[in-house]
N, C-alpha and C positions, 0 to 999 in steps of 0.2 A: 552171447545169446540173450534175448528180449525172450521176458513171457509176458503176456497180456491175461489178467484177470478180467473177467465180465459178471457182473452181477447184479441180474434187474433188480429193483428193488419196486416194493410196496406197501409203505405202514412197518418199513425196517426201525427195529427200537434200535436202541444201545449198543446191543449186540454186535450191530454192525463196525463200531468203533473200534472195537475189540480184536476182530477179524481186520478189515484195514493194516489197525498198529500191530498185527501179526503178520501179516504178508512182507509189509514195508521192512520189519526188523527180522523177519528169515531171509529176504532179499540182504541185507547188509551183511548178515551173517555168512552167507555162501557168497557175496561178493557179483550179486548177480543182475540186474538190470528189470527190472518190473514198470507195467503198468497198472495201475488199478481203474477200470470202469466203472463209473456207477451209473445203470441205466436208471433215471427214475418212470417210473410208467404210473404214475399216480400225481392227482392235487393234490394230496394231502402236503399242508405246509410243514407241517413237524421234517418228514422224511425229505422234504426239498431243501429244510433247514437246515438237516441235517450231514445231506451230500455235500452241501457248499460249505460245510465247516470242514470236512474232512477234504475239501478239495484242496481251501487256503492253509491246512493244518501239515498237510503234505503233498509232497511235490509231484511223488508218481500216480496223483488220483486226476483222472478227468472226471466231467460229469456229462451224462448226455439226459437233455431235459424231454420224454414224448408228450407232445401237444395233449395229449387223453390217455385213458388206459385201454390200453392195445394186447394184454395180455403177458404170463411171463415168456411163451417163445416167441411171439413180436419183439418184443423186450432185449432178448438175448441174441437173438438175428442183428438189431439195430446196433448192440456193442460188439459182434462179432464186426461187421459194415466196418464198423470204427476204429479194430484194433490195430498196431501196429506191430506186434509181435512177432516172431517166429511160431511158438506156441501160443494158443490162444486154448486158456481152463476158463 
């Protein structure tokens, strides 16, 4: 079984990393198969810098970049579009 996480982001701090390297390490733990999305829906470069380090830093993160801010359910529609999951949280 695949789950797909989706989670827009915009002006996400730290935090974010946290969560990430929570998902990735409860997936190992059950033995389970994950993706992690991060939608960014922002310019802000901190939070663009931030997806692309979490993307190179592990393997089940994509990122999907929106041209503007579209909102967080434009946002989470566009990683839902993208997931490949069975379950999609």
């Amino acid at each position: 079984m695949r789950v797909s996480f989706v989670l827009p982001l915009f002006g996400s701090s730290m935090v974010l990393y946290d969560l990430v390297s929570g998902l990735v390490s409860l997936s190992d733990v059950r033995k389970e198969k994950v993706e992690i999305l991060l939608v960014v829906d922002s310019r802000d470069p901190g939070t663009i810098g931030l997806a692309g380090q979490l993307r190179d830093q592990f393997q089940e993160v994509r990122t999907i970049q929106l041209s503007k801010n579209f909102g967080q359910q434009a946002a989470t529609a566009a990683g839902i579009l993208e997931a490949d999951g069975e379950f999609i949280v």
